[in-house]
C-alpha positions as a Markdown table, in Angstrom:
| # | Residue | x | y | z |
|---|---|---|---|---|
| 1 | Unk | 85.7 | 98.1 | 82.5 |
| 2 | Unk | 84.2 | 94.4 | 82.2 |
| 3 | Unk | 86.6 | 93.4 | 78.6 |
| 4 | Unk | 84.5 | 90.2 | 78.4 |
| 5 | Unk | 81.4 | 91.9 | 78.2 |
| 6 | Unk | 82.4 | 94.7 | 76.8 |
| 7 | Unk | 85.7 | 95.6 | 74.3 |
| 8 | Unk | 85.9 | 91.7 | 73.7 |
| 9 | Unk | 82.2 | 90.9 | 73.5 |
| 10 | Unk | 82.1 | 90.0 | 69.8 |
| 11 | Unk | 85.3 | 87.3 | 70.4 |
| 12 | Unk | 84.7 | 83.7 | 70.7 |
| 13 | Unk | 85.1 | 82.5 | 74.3 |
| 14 | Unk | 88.0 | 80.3 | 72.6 |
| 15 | Unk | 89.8 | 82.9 | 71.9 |
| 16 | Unk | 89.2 | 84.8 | 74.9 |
| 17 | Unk | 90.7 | 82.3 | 77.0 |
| 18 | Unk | 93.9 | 82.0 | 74.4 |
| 19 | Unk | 94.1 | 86.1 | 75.5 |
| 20 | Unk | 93.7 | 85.7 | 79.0 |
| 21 | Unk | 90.4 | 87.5 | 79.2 |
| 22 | Unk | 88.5 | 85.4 | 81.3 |
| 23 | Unk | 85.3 | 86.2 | 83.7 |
| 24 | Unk | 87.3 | 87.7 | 86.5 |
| 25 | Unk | 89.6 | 90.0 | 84.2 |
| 26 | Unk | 88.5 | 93.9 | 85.2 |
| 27 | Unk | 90.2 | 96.5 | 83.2 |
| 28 | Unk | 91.5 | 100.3 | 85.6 |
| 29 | Unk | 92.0 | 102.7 | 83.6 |
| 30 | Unk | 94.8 | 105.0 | 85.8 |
| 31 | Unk | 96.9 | 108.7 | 85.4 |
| 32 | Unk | 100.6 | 109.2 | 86.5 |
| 33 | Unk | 100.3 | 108.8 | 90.0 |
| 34 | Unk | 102.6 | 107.2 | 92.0 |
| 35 | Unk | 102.1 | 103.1 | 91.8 |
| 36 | Unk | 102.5 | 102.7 | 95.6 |
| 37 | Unk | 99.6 | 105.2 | 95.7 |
| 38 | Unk | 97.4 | 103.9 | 93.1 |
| 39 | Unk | 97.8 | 100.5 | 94.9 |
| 40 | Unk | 96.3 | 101.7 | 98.6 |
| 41 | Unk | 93.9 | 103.7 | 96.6 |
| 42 | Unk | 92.2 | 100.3 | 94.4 |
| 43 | Unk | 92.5 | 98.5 | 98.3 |
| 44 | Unk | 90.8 | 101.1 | 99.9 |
| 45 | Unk | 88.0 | 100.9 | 97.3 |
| 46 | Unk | 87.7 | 97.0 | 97.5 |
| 47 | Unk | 87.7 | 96.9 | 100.9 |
């Protein structure tokens, strides 16, 4: 998810940045897989 846009949408952009939810923050929601997995999996995707 976009937390900006979206979960934070209603909070000023002050305290955005005090969070660290900033433009190029994107949320991934993941299960119990293996983190070395997971990893090669998101860089596949972007790629």
């Amino acid at each position: 998810t976009y937390p900006a846009r979206t979960s934070h949408r209603r909070v000023s952009d002050e305290e955005k940045a005090a969070m660290g939810i900033g433009a190029g923050l994107v949320r991934v929601s993941v299960g119990l897989e293996d983190a070395g997995e997971l990893q090669a999996d998101l860089e596949a995707a972007l790629a």
